[in-house]
C-alpha positions as CSV (number, residue, x, y, z in Angstrom):
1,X,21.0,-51.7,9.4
2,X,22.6,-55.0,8.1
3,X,25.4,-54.6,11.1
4,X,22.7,-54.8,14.0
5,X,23.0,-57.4,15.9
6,X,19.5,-59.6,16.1
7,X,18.0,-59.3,19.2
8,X,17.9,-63.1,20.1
9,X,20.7,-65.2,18.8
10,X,20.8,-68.6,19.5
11,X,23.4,-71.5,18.5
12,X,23.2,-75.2,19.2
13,X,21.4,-74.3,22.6
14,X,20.7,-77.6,24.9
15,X,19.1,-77.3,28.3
16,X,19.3,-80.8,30.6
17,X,18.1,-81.3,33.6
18,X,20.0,-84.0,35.9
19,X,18.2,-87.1,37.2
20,X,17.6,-89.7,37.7
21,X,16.7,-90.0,34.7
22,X,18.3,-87.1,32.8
23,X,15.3,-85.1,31.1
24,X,16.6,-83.1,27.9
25,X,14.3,-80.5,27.7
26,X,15.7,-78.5,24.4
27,X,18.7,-79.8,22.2
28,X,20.3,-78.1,19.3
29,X,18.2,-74.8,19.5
30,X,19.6,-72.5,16.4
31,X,16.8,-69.6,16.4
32,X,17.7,-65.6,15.4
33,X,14.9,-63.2,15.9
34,X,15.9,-60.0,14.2
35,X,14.7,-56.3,16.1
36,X,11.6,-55.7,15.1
37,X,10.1,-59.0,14.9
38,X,7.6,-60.7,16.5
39,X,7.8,-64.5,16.6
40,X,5.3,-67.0,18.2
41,X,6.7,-70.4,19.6
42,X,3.9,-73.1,19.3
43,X,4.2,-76.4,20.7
44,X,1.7,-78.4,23.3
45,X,3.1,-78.7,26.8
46,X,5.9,-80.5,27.6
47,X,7.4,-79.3,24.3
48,X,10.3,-77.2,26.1
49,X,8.6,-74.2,25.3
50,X,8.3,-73.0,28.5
51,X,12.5,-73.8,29.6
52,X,12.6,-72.0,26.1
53,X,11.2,-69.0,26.7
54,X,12.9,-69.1,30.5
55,X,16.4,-69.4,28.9
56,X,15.7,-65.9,26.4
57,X,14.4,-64.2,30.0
58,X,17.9,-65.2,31.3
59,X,15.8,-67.0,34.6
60,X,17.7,-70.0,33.3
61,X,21.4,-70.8,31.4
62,X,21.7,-73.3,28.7
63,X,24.0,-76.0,29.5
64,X,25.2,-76.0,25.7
65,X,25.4,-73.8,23.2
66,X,25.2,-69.9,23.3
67,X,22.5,-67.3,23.6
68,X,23.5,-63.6,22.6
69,X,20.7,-61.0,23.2
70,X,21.5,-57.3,21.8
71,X,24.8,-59.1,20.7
72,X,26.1,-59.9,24.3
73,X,27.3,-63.4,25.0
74,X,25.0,-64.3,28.0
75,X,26.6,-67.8,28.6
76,X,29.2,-67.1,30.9
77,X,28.1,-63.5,32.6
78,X,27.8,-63.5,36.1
79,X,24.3,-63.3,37.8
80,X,24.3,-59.6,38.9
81,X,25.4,-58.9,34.8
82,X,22.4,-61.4,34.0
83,X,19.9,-59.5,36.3
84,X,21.2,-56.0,34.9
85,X,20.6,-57.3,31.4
86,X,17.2,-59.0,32.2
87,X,16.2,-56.1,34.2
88,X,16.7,-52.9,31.5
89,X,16.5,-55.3,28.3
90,X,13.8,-57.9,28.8
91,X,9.9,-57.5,29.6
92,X,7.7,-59.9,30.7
93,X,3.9,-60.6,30.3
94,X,2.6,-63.9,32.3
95,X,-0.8,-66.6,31.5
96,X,-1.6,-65.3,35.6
97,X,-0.9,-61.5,35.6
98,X,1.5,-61.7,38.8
99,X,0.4,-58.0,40.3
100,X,0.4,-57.0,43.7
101,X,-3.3,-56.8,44.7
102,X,-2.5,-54.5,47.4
103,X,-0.8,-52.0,45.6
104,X,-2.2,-49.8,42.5
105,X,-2.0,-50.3,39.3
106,X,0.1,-47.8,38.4
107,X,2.2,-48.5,41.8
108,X,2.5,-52.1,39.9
109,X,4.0,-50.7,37.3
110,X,6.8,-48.5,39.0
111,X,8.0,-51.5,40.4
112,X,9.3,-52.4,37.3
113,X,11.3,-49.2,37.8
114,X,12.6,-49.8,40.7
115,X,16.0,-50.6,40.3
116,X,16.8,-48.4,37.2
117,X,17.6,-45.1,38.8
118,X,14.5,-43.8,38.0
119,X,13.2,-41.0,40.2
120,X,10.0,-41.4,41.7
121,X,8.1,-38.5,40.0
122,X,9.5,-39.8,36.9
123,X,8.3,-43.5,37.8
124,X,5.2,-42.6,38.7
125,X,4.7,-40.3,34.9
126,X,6.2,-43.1,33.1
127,X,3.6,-45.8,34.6
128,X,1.0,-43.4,34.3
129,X,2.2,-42.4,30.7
130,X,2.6,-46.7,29.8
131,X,-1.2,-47.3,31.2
132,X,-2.2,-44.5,29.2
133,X,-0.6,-46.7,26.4
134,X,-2.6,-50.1,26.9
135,X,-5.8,-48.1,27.2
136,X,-6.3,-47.7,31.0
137,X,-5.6,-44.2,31.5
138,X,-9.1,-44.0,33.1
139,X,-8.5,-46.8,35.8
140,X,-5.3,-45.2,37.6
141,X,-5.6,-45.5,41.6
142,X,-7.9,-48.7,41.2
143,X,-6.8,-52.2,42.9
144,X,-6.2,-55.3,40.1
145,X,-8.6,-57.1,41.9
146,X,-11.2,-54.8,40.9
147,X,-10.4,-55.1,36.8
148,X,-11.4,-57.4,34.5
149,X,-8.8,-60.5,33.3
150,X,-8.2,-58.4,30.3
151,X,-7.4,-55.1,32.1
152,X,-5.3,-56.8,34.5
153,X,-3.4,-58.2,31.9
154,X,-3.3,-54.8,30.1
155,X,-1.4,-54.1,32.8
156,X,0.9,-56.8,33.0
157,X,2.0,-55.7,29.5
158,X,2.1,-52.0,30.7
159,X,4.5,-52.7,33.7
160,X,6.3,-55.4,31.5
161,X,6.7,-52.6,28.8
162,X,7.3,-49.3,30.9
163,X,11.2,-50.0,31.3
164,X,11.3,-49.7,27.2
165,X,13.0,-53.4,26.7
166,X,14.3,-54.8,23.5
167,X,12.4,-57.6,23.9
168,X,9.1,-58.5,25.0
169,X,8.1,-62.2,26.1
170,X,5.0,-63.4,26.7
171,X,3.9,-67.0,28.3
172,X,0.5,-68.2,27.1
173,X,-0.8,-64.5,27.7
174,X,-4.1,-65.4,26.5
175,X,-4.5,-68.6,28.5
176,X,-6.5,-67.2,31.4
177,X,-9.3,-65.0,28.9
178,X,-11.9,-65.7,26.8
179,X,-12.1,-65.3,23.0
180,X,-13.3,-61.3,22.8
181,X,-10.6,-60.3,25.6
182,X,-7.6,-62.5,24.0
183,X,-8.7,-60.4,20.3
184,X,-8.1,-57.3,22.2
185,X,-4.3,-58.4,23.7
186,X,-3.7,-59.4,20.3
187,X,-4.8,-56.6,19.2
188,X,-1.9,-54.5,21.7
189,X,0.7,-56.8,20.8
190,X,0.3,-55.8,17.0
191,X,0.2,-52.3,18.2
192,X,3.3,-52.5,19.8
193,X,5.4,-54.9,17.3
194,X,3.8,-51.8,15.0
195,X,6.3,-49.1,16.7
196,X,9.0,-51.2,16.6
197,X,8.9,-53.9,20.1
198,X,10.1,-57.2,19.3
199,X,8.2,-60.1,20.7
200,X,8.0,-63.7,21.1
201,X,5.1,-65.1,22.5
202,X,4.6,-69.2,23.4
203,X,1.3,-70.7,23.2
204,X,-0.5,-74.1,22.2
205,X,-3.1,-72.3,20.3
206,X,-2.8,-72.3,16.8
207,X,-4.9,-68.5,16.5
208,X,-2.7,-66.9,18.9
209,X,0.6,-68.4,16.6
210,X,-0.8,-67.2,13.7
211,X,-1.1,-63.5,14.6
212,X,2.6,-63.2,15.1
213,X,4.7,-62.1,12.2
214,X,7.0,-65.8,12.3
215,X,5.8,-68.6,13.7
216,X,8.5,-71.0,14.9
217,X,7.5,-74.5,16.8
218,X,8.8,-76.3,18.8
219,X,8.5,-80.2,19.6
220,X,10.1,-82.9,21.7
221,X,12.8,-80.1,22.6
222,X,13.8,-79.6,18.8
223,X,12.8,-77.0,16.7
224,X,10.5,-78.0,13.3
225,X,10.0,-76.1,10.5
226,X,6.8,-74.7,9.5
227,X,5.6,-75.6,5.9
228,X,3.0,-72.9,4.5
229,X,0.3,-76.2,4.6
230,X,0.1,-76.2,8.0
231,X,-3.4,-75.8,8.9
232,X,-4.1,-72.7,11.4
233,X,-0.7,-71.4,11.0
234,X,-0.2,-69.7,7.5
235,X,-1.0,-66.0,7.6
236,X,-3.3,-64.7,5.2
């Protein structure tokens, strides 16, 4: 396995944004995250977490550096190569769900399919079979709207999951629930980096960070190491 390339590879990534004034949002990002692993990036806002975790969903380009995913230089790839990659390779779980209210859940999920020369039976068993997954096998034909926050995002993870991506991103998932409901995500994402998904989560909350497998934070646009000191972060 030592000749697998990491998943995420990132070397002396910067991300600016013109002005006036110029805002340097990240500089010097150097971050690997092997398969398998499941990494949390901690930082409060305005850290560059977010332009982070925008730049590993290939929504964004650095503008220095280089960022490899599966071992394919992303830097220069032309935007139809970029949405390929994102669209087979990438999953995404958001703090505010972002599903169709007038569609089905499962019907939520095929979209996610779409584009991947899926057939539509097979769309429709493969949403069915990914709900299943996340525990809502019972709920198929129901509207988001009438779900809870935490079956809703259940969701989320199911359609960001169904397309079987190498990685798995997930932006404050746990920002919009309460403290039963974010144990239970938690709970799925083990469950998944558990068969082998590789994740990396951002969040400001210090529980959330500690459930990953490597917490990595993130300040004033630099990474910082973690020490095993810091309080809230060290796993048991």
């Amino acid at each position: 396995m030592a000749d697998v390339a990491p998943v995420v590879e990132l070397v002396g990534v910067g991300r600016t944004f013109p002005g006036p004034p110029e805002v340097r949002a990240l500089q010097d990002i150097d971050l690997v995250i092997p398969r398998g692993d499941y990494v949390s990036i901690l930082g409060p806002s305005g850290s560059g977490k977010s332009t982070l975790l925008n730049l590993l969903g290939l929504l964004d380009r650095p503008t220095a550096g280089a960022f490899r995913l599966d071992g394919i230089d992303t830097s220069s790839l032309p935007e139809h190569r970029r949405a390929f990659l994102r669209g087979s390779r990438i999953g995404f779980v958001f703090q505010s769900f972002h599903l169709l209210n007038h569609r089905s859940i499962e019907e939520n999920v095929e979209l996610a399919l779409l584009y991947s020369g899926v057939r539509p039976t097979q769309r429709r068993q493969r949403a069915a079979a990914a709900l299943e997954r996340v525990g809502l096998g019972h709920r198929l034909g129901f509207a988001p709207l009438t779900l809870s926050g935490g079956e809703r995002q259940r969701v989320a993870i199911a359609r960001a999951v169904v397309n079987r991506p190498s990685l798995l991103l997930a932006d404050e998932p746990t920002g919009n629930l309460d403290d039963a409901t974010t144990a239970q995500i938690l709970d799925l994402f083990d469950e998944l980096h558990a068969e082998g998904l590789t994740l990396a989560v951002t969040t400001h909350d210090a529980d959330v960070a500690r459930r990953a497998h490597r917490p990595v934070r993130i300040r004033d646009g630099r990474i910082e190491p973690i020490v095993a000191a810091d309080p809230g972060i060290e796993r048991p």
